[in-house]
Each structure stands twice: as C-alpha cells, then as structure tokens.
C-alpha positions in Angstrom: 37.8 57.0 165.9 34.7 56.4 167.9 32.5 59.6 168.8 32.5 60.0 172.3 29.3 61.0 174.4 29.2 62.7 177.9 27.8 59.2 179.3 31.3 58.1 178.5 33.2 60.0 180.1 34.0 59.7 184.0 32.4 62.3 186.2 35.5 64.9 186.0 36.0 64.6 182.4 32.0 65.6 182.1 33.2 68.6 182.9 34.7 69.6 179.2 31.7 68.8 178.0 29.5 71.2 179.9 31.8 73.8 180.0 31.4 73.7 175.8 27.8 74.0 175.9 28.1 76.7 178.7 30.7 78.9 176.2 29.0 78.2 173.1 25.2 77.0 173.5 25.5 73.8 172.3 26.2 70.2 172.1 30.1 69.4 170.8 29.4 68.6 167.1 31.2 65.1 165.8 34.8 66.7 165.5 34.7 67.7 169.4 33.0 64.5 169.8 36.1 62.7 168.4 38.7 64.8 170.2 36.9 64.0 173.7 38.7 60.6 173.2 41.5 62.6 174.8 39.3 65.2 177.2 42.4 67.5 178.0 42.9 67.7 174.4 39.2 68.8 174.0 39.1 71.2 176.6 42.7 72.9 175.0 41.0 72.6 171.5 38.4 74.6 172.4 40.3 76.9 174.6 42.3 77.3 171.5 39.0 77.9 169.2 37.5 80.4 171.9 40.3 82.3 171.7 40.4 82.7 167.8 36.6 83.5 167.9 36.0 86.2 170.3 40.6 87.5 171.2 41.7 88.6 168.1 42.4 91.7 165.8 40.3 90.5 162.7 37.5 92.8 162.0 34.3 90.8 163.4 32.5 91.7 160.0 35.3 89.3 158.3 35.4 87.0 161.1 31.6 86.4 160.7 31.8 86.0 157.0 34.6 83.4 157.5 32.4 81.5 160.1 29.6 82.0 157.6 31.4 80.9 154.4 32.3 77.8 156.2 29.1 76.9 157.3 27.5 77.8 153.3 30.7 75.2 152.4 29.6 72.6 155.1 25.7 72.9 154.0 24.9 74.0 157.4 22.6 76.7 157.9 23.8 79.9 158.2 23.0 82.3 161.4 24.2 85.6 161.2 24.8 87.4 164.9 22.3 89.9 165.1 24.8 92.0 167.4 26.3 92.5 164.4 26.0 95.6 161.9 26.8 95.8 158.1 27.4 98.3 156.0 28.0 98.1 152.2 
C-alpha cells in the first residue's frame, strides 16, 4: 500500500492531516501514512488512538512506560513527558 502524502490528498481530506499534526506535533508516521489511503479511516484511527492516549483509567506512569517500551522495541528514541513525575 502506497504511503500517502498531504500533496495527495484533495483540499478537504488535507484536513486529517493537519488536524494530526495540530493534536500531536507531528507529521503522520508511515502507518498513518498508509491509512490516509482511506482519509475517514485516518481521521477515526486517530480519534480512536487520542482517545486511548489521553481518556482512559490507566495510571499515566504505566501508560508512559507502555508508549516508552514500544518505542525502546521500535529503536526509536525515547522522550519521556517531563509533566510527568516518578517515584520508585
């Protein structure tokens, strides 16, 4: 599946594409990239991964160390939220 870039898309479907970098900060990585075949897909995808982030009941300690065991998998660096506090 080809990686889509925002140049692709028509001017209303740019739209999932800024509102990702306006939530998260950044670009959509090659997965997203691959989804945005199917923008609506995309844009519930990521609805779908907001919401897992930042709306649930799992301690944000644990949800950190899941997002940062991930990345150490991946071989990604590793960026730990300085909002964050923890305790041993």
């Amino acid at each position: 599946m080809p990686y889509v870039s925002r140049e692709d898309l028509t001017a209303e479907e740019r739209e999932v594409f800024d509102e990702f970098e306006r939530e998260r900060g950044t670009a959509p990585g090659h997965i997203h990239r691959a989804i945005a075949n199917a923008p609506n897909l995309l844009r519930r995808f990521s609805a779908m991964a907001m919401e897992l982030r930042n709306h649930t009941n799992l301690d944000p300690r644990l949800r950190e160390l899941a997002l940062m065991t991930v990345r150490a998998y991946r071989r990604r660096r590793v960026r730990i939220r300085p909002s964050l506090e923890y305790r041993a």
